[in-house]
VOGU-3710 file (C-alpha; in Angstrom, 3 decimals, decimal comma):
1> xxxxxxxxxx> 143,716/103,806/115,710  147,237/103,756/114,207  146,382/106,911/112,048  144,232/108,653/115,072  147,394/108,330/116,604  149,943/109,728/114,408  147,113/112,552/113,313  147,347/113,346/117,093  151,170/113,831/117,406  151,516/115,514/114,181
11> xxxxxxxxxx> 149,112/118,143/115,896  150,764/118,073/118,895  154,049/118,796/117,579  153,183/121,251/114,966  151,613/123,329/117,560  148,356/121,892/118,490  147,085/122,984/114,862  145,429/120,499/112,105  146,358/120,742/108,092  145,390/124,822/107,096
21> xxxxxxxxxx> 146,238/125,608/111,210  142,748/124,057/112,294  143,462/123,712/116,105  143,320/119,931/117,027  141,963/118,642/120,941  142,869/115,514/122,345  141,243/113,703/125,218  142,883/111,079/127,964  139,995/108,797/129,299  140,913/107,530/133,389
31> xxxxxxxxxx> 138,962/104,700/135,282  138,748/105,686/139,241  138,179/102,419/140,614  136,806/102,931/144,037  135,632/99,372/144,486  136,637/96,979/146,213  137,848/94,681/143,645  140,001/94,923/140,716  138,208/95,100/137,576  139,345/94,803/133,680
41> xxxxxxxxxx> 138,150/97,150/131,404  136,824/96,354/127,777  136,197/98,757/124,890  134,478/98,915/121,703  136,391/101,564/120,261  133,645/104,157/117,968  133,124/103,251/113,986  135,467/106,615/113,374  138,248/104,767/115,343  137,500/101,372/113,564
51> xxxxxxxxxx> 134,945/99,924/115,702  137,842/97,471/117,324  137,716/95,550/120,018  140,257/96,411/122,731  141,158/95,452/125,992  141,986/98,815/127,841  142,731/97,985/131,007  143,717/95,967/134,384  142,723/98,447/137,159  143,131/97,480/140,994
61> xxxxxxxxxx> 140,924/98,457/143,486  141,906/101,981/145,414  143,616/102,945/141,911  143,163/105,202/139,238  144,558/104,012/135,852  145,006/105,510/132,455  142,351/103,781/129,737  142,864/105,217/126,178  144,123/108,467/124,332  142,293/109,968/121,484
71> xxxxxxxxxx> 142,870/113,242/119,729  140,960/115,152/117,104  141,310/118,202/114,400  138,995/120,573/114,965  137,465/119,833/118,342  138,040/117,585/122,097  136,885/113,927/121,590  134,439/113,298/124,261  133,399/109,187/125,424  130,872/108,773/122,390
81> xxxxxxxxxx> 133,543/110,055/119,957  135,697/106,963/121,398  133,896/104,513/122,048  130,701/102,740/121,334  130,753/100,656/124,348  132,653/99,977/127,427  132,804/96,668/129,814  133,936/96,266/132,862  134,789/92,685/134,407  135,946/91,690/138,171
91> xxxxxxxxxx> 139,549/90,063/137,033  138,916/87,479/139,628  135,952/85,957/138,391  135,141/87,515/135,121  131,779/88,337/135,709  130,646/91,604/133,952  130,179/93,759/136,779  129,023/97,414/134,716  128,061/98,085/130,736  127,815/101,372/129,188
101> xxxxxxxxxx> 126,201/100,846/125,717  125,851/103,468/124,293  128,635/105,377/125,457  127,649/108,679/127,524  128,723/111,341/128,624  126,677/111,503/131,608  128,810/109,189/133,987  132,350/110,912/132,633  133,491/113,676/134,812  135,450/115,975/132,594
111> xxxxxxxxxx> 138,496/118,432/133,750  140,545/120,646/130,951  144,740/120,472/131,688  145,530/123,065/129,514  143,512/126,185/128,172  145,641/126,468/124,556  143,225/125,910/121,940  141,255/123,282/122,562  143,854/121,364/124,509  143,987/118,124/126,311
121> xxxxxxxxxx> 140,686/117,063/128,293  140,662/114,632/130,942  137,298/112,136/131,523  137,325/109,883/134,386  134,629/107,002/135,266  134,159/106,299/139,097  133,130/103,162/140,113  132,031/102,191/143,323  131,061/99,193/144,601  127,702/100,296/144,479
131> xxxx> 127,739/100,570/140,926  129,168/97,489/140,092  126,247/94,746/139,180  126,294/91,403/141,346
//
């Protein structure tokens, strides 16, 4: 992650462009919780990211909070190219409450900030109470 990292802010910095002026992309990955209940968010980050366990998140209900950053040479990471799987947990009793495993895209909404290059690429996850398992 450390190295995904620093590969990012090199590219950012040195003009959005990878070694030989390859444009780089970056992605910022948001959890809308629209529940009723705040909920903790686990990740499995993707083998290219080192397959790491990581707790991502504390996210209250009504709020929308900021999971993970990822960036890339050569193209926008999308929710498979982060993560393998995500969890989600109600913090008060710990239950798992949602699983995506495999990581989709299908339940990401997606919304470019900037149109340079390939830019920075927002994904968000709603959950609703109606998608949250008993």
């Amino acid at each position: 992650m450390k190295i995904q990292l620093l590969t990012l802010c090199a590219a950012l910095l040195g003009g959005a462009c990878g070694p030989g002026g390859e444009p780089a992309g970056s992605a910022a990955y948001f959890l809308d919780n629209q529940s009723a209940v705040s909920l903790r968010v686990e990740a499995t980050l993707s083998p290219a990211l080192g397959g790491g366990q990581e707790v991502l998140a504390t996210v209250p209900a009504a709020t929308v909070a900021e999971l993970y950053r990822d960036g890339a040479i050569g193209q926008n990471p999308r929710p498979p190219d982060s993560f393998a799987a995500i969890q989600v947990f109600r913090v008060d009793t710990l239950a798992r409450v949602y699983l995506q495993d495999p990581v989709v895209d299908g339940p990401w909404t997606s919304a470019r900030q900037d149109q340079k290059s390939y830019g920075l690429t927002h994904f968000t996850l709603v959950l609703k109470d109606s998608h949250l398992s008993p």
